[in-house]
N, C-alpha and C positions, 0 to 999 in steps of 0.2 A: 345485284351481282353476287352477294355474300350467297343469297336462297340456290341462286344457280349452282354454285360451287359447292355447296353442302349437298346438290341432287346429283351434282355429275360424281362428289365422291360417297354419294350414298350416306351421307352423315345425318342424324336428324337432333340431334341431342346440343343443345345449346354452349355447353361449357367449352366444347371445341371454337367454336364463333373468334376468340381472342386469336388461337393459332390460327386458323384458318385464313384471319382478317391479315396477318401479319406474314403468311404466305404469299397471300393476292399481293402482297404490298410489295413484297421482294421480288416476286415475277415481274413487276409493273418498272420497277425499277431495273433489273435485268436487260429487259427489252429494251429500256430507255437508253443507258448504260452501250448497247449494240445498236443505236442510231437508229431503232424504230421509234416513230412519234405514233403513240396512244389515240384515237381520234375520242378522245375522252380522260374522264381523269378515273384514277382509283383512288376511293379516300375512307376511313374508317372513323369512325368515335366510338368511344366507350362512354355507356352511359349507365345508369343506376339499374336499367331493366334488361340489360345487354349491350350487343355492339350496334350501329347506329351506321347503315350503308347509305355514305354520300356519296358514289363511287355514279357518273355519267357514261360508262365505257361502255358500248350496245354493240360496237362491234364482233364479230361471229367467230373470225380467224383471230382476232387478239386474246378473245376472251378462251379461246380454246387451249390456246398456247398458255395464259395464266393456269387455267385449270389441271392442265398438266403438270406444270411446274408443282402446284399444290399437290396431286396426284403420289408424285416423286417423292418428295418431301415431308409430307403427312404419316407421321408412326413408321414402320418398319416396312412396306411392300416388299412382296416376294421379286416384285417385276420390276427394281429399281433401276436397273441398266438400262433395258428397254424403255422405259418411261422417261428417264435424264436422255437417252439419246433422239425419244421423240419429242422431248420438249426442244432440243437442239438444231433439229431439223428444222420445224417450225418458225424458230429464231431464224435461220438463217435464212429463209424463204421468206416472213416478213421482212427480215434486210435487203432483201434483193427485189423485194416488189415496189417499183416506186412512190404505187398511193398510200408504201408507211414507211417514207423516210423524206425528209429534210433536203436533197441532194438530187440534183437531176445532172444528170453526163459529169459529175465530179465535183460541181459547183455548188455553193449553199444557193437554194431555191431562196429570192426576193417576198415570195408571196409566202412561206413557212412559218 
């Protein structure tokens, strides 16, 4: 997931990897935070040679809405507005999609 995020924001250079990893992490929890369940985990280690992605998350629409959040968040963007309000949308559309939340007609889902 880390390689993905460093291509979607064009990054190549290692020492970002730390911020990077601890963006993904805050978007992961965000979502979590708004009643989307992750169909995977995001998970980082710091190791001697770099950062170290344990992260399972393969989904397309999760992972896209992480990368935006990092998008937003990474240095200074010119398009911050536009980028916080499309990671927003996002959000809220995976809250509204039932195959990423917890909740079916109001109730906590048994099988969750």
């Amino acid at each position: 997931m880390l390689s993905e995020c460093k291509l979607a924001l064009r990054v190549t250079a290692v020492q970002y990897e730390p911020e990077l990893c601890s963006l993904m992490d805050a978007a992961a929890k965000d979502l979590t935070i708004a009643g989307v369940v992750l169909p995977g985990t995001v998970s980082f280690a710091a190791t001697d040679s770099g950062m170290q992605d344990n992260s399972t998350l393969t989904d397309a629409l999760c992972m896209r809405a992480i990368f935006t959040y990092c998008r937003a968040h990474f240095g200074s963007p010119a398009d911050y507005d536009k980028l916080v309000e499309a990671y927003e949308v996002q959000k809220v559309q995976l809250m509204h999609a039932g195959s990423y939340t917890d909740y079916e007609g109001g109730e906590a889902s048994a099988e969750g």
